[in-house]
N, C-alpha and C positions, 0 to 999 in steps of 0.2 A: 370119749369127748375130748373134745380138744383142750389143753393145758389155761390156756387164755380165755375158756371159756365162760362169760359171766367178769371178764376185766374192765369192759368196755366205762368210759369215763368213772375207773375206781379213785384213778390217779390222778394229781395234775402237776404240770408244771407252773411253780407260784414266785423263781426267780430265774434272769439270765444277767449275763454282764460277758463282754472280752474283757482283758487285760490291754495294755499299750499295746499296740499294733506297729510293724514295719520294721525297722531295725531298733532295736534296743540297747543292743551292746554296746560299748562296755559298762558293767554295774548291774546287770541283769541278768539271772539266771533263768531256764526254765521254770523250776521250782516256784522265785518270785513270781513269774507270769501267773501261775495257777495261783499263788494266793492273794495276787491282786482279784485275777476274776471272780474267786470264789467270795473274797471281801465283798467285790460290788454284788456280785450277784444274791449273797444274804442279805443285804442291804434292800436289795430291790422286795425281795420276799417278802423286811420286815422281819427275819428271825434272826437267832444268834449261832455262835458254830456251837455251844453247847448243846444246839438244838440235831445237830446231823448224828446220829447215829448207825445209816447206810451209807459206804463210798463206793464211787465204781469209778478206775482209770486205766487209761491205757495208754503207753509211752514205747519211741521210740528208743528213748535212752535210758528204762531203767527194767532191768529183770521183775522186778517183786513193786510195781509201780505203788499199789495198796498201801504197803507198807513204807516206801520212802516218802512218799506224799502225804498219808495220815500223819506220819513222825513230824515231819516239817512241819506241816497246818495245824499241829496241835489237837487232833482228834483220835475217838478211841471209838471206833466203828462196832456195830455188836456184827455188823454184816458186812462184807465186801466182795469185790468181782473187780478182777482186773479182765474179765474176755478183752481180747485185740485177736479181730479180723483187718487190720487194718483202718482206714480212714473211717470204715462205718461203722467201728466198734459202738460210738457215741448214741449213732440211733439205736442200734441194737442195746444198747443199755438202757435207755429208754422206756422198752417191754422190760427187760429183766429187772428194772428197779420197781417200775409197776406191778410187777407179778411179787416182789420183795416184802414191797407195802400191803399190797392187798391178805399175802398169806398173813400179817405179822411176825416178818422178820426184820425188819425196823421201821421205823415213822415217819424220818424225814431224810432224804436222800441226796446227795451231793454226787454230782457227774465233773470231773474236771481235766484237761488237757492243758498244755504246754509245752511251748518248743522255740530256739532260737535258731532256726536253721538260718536262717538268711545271716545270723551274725555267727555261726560258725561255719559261713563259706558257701554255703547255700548247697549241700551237697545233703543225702542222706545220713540221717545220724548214724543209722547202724546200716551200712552198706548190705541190700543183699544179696548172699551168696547165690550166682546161677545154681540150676540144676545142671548137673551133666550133659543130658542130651539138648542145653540149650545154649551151654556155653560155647561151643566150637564156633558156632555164627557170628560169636561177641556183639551182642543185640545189645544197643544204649538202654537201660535199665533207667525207667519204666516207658519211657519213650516209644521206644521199638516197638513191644509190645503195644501200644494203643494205637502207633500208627497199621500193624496190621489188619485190625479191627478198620479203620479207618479204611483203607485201603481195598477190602473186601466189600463194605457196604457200597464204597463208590463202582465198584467191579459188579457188585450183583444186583444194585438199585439204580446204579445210575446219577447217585449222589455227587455232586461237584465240590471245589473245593472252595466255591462262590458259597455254596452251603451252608460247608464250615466254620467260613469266613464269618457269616450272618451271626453264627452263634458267637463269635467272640465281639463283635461290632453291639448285640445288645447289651451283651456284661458291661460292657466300657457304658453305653449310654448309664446303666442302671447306675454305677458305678459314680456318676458326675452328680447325682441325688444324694451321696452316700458322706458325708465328711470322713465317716472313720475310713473311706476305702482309699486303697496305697495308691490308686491313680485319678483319685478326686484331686480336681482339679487340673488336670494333664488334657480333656478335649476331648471331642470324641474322635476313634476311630473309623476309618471308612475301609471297604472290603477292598478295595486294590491295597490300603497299607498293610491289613492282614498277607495277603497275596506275595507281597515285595517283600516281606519281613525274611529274614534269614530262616533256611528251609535246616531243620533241625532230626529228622526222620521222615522222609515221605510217606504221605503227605503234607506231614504236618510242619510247620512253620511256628517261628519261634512265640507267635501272636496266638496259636493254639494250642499255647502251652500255659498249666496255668502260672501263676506268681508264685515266691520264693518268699515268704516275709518269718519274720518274728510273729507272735503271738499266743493268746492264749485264751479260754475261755472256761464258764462253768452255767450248771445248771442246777437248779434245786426242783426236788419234786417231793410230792407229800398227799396223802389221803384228800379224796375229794371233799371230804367231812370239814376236815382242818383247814383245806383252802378258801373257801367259804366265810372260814371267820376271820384270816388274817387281815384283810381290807385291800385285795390287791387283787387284779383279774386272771380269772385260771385259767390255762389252757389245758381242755383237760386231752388225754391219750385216750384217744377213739379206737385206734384201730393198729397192730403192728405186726409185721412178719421178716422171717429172716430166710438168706438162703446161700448158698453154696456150692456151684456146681465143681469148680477148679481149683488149683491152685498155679500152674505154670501156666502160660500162655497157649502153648502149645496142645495141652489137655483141654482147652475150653473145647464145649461139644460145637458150635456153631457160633464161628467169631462175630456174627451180627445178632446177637440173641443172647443176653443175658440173663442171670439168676435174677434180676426183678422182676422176670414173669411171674415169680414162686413166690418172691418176698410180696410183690404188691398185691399179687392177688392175697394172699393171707392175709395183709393189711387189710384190705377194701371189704374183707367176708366178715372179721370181726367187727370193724367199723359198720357196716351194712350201709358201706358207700361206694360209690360209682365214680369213674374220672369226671364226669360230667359236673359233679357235686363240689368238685376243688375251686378253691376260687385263688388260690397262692399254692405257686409249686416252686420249690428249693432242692436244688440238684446236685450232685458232687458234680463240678464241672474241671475234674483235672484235665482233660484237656476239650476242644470242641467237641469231638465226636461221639462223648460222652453223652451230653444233651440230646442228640439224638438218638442216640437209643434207648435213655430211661423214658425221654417222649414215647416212642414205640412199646416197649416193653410195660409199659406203665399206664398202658392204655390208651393214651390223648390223641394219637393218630394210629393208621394200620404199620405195620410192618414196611418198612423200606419206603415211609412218607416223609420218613423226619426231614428232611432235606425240605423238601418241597414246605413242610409244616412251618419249618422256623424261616423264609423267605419272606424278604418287605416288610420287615420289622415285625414278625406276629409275638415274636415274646420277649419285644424290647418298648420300655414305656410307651403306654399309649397303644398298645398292641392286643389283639383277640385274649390270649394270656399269660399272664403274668410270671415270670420266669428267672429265677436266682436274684430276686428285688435288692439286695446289698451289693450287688457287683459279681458277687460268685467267688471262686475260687479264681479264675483269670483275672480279674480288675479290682477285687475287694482286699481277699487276704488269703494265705495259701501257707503255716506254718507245719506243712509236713502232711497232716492228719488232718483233714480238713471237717468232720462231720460234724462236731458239736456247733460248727457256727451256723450248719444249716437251720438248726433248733434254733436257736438263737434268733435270727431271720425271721423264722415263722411263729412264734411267742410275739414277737415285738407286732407285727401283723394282725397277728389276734389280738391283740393289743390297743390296735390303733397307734402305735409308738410310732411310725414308722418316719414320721416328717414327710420330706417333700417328695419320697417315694411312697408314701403310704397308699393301698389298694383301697378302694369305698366298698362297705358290707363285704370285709372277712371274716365267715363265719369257720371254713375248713383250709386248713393248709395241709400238705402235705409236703414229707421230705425222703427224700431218696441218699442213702449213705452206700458207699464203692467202697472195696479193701481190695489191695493188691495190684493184679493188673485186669480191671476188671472181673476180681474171684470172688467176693463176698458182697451182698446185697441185704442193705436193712433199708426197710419202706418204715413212714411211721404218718398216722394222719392225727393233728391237732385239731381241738376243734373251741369255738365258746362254749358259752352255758347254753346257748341257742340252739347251737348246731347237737349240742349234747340232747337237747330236746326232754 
């Protein structure tokens, strides 16, 4: 039997909050970032931090994140988990704090990130080191990499760069709904200024790339039992799975075909849900072409349709569906590691929090977390007490 099996809404998520958003510095450290969001996000739950007894983080700036981040925030964890597959370590933490809760190895669970890349230069905190057989090409790191994926789907679908463009023209709309997003208030984008923007790796242009910001975020989760009585709406963990086919660009098996085939289907089998059943999808959208292929891999269109799919606004407000509702990682907020804030997104959805981007009757969201260069895949489906059934 499967590990997960018998998880389905054990869990739920009962707080979210970011930290300040966009450039912070100076007077701000990473560390702060996390315990600004962790401060809101207990707050939103209603508990206190004597109440966390699971941590789970993942940094690019610190070896032993667990323990530099308990020390700072003042917590003595009986359980912790630093996994970092990259940006979707956060969803994948997710199932693992669930599966944590459910065995009884702790009660109530804190997830938290942090980073000030945009105010220390906007580069990668911890540069990483090519592979050998990939250094001689000197590929802009991570760049290179997505635009060959990029590159191939237009090669073997017929994908344009009008496409792409579409994906980053809806983030920016979602984006103008958004206060806390870094280009609220900046307009919308039209697909010839995608097009015209400064070409940064072919295809991709500097518009299909995502943002560079400060930020931070956290999440709390805890026994469906206990969420129930805090007085606050659960989002409970329906359905999660993880996957990994790569690690270097160059070892992926088929650059239009990612590990969310594996991750979402194990999500959608434990949930015993169908893409059909989604009514809010939140995407890593480091860069556009992203979006198109968690669309494809992820069920909502066939294979080599993304293109065609995300045409004429279908998942930009107002559109068939619903797609990266805060802005994304292009137009919202982009502090390195982007996945917690996917969570975050789709809690406030389930929620109803959402304001003037808020979706009508969400009952399932669903979120897709990317590490690397397209190497790690965590899917995770939220749902209400409805949808929990």
């Amino acid at each position: 039997m499967s590990a997960t099996a018998g998880l389905r809404g054990r869990a739920a998520v009962v707080g979210v909050a970011e930290s300040d958003l966009g450039q912070v510095a100076p007077g701000l450290t990473h560390f702060d970032l996390m315990g600004q969001a962790t401060a809101r996000a207990l707050k939103d739950a209603g508990l206190k931090k004597s109440d966390v007894d699971g941590f789970f983080c993942a940094s690019s700036y610190l070896p032993f994140p667990t323990l530099d981040v308990a020390e700072y925030l003042g917590i003595r964890p009986v359980y912790a988990d630093s996994t970092n597959i990259g940006g979707s370590s956060f969803v994948a933490h997710l199932l693992h704090a669930s599966l944590a809760i459910a065995s009884g190895l702790c009660t109530t669970a804190l997830i938290a990130y942090g980073s000030t890349q945009r105010s220390d230069g906007g580069r990668l905190v911890s540069p990483t080191k090519l592979l050998p057989w990939e250094e001689a090409y000197r590929p802009r790191y991570p760049v290179s990499m997505y635009a060959l994926a990029a590159s191939r789907h237009m090669h073997e679908f017929g994908t344009t760069r009008e496409h792409l463009a579409e994906v980053a023209v809806a983030a920016r709309d979602w984006a103008q709904l958004n206060p806390k997003a870094f280009t609220y208030g900046q307009g919308p984008l039209t697909v010839d200024e995608v097009l015209d923007s400064r070409m940064i790796s072919h295809p991709l242009t500097s518009r299909d790339c995502c943002l560079v910001t400060d930020g931070g975020g956290a999440v709390v989760l805890t026994s469906a039992e206990r969420a129930r009585d805090l007085g606050v709406t659960p989002a409970y963990l329906l359905g999660g799975g993880e996957a990994t086919w790569h690690r270097s660009i160059s070892q992926m098996p088929d650059l239009t075909t990612t590990a969310a085939t594996d991750s979402g289907r194990r999500a959608y089998a434990m949930a015993g849900l169908k893409p059909a059943d989604v009514d809010v999808v939140q995407l890593y959208d480091a860069f556009t072409i992203n979006t198109l292929l968690f669309l494809e891999d992820l069920g909502f269109c066939a294979k080599g349709e993304g293109g065609a799919f995300v045409a004429d606004g279908r998942i930009a407000p107002g559109g068939e569906l619903a797609v990266n509702t805060n802005g994304g990682g292009l137009a919202y907020c982009h502090p390195g590691m982007y996945g917690i804030f996917l969570i975050i997104e789709a809690v406030r959805q389930l929620r109803g929090e959402g304001g003037a981007r808020q979706q009508p009757n969400v009952n399932v969201a669903l979120v897709n977390g990317n590490g690397g260069v397209l190497s790690s895949q965590a899917t995770a489906l939220l749902g209400t007490a409805e949808a929990l059934g």
